[in-house]
N, C-alpha and C positions, 0 to 999 in steps of 0.2 A: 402722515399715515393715511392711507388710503383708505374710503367708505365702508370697501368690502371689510378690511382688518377691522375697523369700531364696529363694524356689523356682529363678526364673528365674537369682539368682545363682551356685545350686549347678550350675547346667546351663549354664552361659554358650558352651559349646562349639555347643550344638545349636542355638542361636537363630540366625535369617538375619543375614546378614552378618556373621558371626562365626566368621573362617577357621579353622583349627588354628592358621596361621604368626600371628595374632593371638592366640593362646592359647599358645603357645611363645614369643612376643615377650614376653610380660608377666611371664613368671618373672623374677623376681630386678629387674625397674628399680621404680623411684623414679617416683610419680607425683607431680609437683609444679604446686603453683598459683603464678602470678606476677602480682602488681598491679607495673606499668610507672610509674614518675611521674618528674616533670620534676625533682624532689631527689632520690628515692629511690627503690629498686627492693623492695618488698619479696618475699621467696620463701616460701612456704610447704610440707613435706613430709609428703608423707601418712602413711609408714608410720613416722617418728621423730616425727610431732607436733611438728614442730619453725618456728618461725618467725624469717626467718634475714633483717634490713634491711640493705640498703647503698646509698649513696651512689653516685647517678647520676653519675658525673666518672670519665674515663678521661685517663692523664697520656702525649702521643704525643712522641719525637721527631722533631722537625719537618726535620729534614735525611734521616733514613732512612724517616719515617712508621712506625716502629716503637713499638704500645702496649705498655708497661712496669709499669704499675701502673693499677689501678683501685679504686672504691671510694672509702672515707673518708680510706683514703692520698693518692690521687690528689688528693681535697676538700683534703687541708689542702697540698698544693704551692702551691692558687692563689695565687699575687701572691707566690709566693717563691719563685720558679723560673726560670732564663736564661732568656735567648732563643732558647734550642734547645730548649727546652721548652716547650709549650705543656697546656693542660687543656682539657680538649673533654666535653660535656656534649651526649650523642647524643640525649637524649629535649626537645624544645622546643615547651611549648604543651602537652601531653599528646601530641604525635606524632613520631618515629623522624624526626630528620634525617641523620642518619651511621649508616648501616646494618651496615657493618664495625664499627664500635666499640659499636652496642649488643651485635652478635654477643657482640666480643669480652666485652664488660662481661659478659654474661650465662652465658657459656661459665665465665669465670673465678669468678663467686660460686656455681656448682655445682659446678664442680672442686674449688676450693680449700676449700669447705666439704664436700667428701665425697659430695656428696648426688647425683652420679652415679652410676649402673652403671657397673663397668666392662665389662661383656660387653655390654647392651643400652642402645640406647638411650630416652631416656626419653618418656613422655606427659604433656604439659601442658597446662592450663586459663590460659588469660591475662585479665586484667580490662582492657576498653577502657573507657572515656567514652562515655556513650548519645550517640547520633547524630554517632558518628566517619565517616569518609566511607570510600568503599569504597579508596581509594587508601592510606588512614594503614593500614586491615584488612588490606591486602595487604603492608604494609611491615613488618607484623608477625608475619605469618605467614611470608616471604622471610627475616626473623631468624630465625624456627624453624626455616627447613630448614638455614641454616649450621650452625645447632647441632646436627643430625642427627636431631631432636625425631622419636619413630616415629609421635605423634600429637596434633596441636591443635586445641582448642577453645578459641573468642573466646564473654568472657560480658561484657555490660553491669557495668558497676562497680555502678550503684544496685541492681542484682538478688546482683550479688555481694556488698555493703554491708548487705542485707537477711537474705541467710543467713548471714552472719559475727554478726549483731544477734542470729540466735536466732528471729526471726521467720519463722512458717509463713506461706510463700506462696502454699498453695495455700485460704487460708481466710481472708484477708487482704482487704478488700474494697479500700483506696488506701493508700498511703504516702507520704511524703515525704522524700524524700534531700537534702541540698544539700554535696555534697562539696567543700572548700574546700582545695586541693593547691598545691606551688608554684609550677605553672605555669597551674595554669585552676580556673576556679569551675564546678562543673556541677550545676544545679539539674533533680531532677527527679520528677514523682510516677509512680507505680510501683503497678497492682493486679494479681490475680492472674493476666490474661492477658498483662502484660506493661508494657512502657513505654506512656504515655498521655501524657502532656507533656514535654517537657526543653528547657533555655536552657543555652546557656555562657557564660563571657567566661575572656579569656587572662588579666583584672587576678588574681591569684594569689599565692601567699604570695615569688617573687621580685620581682612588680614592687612588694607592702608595701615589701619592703628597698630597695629602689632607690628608693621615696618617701623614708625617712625619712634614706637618705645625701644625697640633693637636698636637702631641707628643713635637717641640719646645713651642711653646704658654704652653703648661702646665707644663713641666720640667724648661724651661726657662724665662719664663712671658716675652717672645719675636717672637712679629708678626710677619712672613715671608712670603714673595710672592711666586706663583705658579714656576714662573722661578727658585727662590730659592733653593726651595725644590725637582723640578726634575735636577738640577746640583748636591745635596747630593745623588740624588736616583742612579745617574750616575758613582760619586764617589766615595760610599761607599757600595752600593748594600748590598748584605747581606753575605756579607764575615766574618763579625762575628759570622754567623751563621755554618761557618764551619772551623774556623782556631782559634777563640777566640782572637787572634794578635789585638790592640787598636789601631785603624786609627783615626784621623779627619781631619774634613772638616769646611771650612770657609763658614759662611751665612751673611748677611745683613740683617738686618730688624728695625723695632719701637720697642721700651722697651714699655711694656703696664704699668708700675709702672710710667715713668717718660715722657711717651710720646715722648723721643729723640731717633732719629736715633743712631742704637748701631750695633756692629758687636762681632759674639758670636763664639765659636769653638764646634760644633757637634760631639760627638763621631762616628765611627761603630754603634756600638752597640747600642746607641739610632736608629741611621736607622734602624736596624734590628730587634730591639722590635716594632717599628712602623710600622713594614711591615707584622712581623710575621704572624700576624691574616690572611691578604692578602694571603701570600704565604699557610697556612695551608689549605684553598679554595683549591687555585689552585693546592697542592697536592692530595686533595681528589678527583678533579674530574680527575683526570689525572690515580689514582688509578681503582676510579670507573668505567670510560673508558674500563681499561685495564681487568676489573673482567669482561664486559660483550662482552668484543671480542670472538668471537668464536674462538676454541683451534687452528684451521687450518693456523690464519692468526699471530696467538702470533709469532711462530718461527720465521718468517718472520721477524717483527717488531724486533727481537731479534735481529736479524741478520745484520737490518740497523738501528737501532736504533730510537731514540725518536730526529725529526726535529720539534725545534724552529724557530719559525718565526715571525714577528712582530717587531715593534720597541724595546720594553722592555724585547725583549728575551734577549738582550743582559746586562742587571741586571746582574751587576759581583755576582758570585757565585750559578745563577739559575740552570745553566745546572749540575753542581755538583752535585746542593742538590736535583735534579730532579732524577741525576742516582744512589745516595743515596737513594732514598725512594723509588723508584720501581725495581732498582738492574738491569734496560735495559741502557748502554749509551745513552745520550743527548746531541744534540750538537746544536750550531746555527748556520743555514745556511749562503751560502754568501750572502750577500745582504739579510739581512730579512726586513727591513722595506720595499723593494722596490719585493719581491719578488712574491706576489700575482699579481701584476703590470704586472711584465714581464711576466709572465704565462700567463698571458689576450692576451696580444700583441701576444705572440706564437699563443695561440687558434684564433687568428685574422686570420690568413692564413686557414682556415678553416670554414670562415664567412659563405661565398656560402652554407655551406651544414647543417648549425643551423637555426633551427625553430627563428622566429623573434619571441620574448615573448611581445612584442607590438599588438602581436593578441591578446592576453588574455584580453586585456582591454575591446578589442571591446562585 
């Protein structure tokens, strides 16, 4: 960082738009980054360096609408809870469908992990999906003011994925992101004035799971649960699809012939016909991507290759079949589930000088 920037740091009072009561605001809170995702939320905290994941699932009672628990708690009720109970899952697709319960969800993973003020409230950086619509920006920013949030900033995930990676932005001529989360695949190149192409698709690391319980239920006439079938997708990814070698994997689940608890042995290769459809998506728009980057920034992207990020980057045999189909290396970075996160938390030192997008509302 340069003189002049620790200059303007040590003065941050005299700089325009920068009140006293924003300078009296900022003693003693928590500046925290937050990547939003359709399994998991991850938090990141500026001044404890701390990165704090949980589970998108909040557990409601359905007779008084009173939420109870949230989190990985809440995750492991499903499918083992009355019918007074219900699991609700407020982030769908990468976007805010129950606005109360993301609140709550996110209220309760600051609270309960400390990492609020208790006198002030706090300033947050949030990581959306490039080219979310101004409607999902608003429903996110609407959770921030429940929380009392004193000031938000919305960053691009692949620009947040970039500074989480370690990569200088501003000398960076193209990049390539393809974040693969549970609820949407977002492909996008990224130089250093900003976004320059991006594709999505909602197939994502829930509708994986929900391929490879379809595919047991019809091959096997045996029901399996969500946890099930993302341990197989962990297991056997789609290594079939590039070594042909026959693996399996153990499930539990209901015989739907006999009704009795049974346990079955899954091949490869069933996982990987049951993904296929999945993954043929996510090649196409990753191709597509790369047909409409302009010629200037392809070298580049050649050069450092195609970074995965997300949690189901790490799908054994994705990055292969990724540098198979488009002929650029793929790799997955360190920390991908957590790494839009830390990119947040970096742009955190840089708070002072971001437009609060809490104005937009007004």
């Amino acid at each position: 960082m340069s003189t002049q920037t620790e200059q303007n740091k040590k003065t941050v009072i005299r700089r325009p738009g920068f009140s006293f009561f924003d300078w009296l605001g900022s003693l003693g809170t928590e500046d925290i980054g937050i990547d939003l995702g359709t399994s998991n939320v991850v938090v990141y905290v500026k001044k404890k360096r701390l990165v704090y994941p949980e589970s998108s699932a909040v557990a409601v009672r359905v007779r008084t609408g009173e939420m109870f628990a949230y989190g990985t708690r809440a995750e492991a009720m499903e499918g083992r809870t009355p019918q007074s109970i219900r699991i609700v899952h407020p982030l769908r697709d990468s976007a805010i469908v129950d606005y109360g319960a993301t609140a709550y969800l996110l209220n309760s993973i600051i609270n309960h992990s400390y990492l609020k003020s208790m006198l002030f409230h706090p300033r947050m950086i949030v990581c959306v999906p490039a080219g979310v619509s101004g409607v999902q920006r608003r429903a996110i920013l609407e959770a921030a003011v429940t929380m009392g949030v004193r000031k938000a900033v919305l960053i691009d995930q692949p620009i947040a994925a970039l500074i989480g990676m370690g990569v200088d932005t501003e000398r960076m001529q193209g990049a390539m992101v393809v974040d693969i989360g549970g609820g949407s695949v977002n492909v996008s190149v990224v130089s250093r004035h900003g976004m320059v192409v991006s594709d999505s698709t909602y197939e994502g690391g829930l509708a994986m799971d929900q391929a490879i319980m379809t595919r047991v239920r019809e091959k096997y006439k045996v029901q399996i649960g969500r946890p099930a079938a993302e341990s197989l997708k962990k297991q056997l990814g789609i290594l079939w699809d590039m070594s042909g070698v026959l693996q399996a994997g153990e499930a539990a689940g209901k015989s739907l012939e006999s009704g009795l608890p049974v346990k079955i042995g899954v091949t490869g290769e069933d996982v990987s016909n049951a993904l296929r459809p999945i993954m043929q998506v996510i090649y196409k728009k990753v191709l597509g991507v790369l047909q409409k980057t302009p010629p200037a920034l392809l070298a580049d992207i050649r050069d450092h290759g195609i970074m995965l990020s997300g949690g189901c980057a790490q799908l054994w045999g994705l990055d292969a079949m990724i540098t198979k189909v488009t002929g650029i290396p793929a790799y997955v970075v360190e920390q991908p589930m957590y790494v839009n996160a830390i990119g947040a938390g970096a742009a955190l030192d840089y708070m002072d000088y971001m437009r609060d997008s809490l104005q937009d509302l007004h």
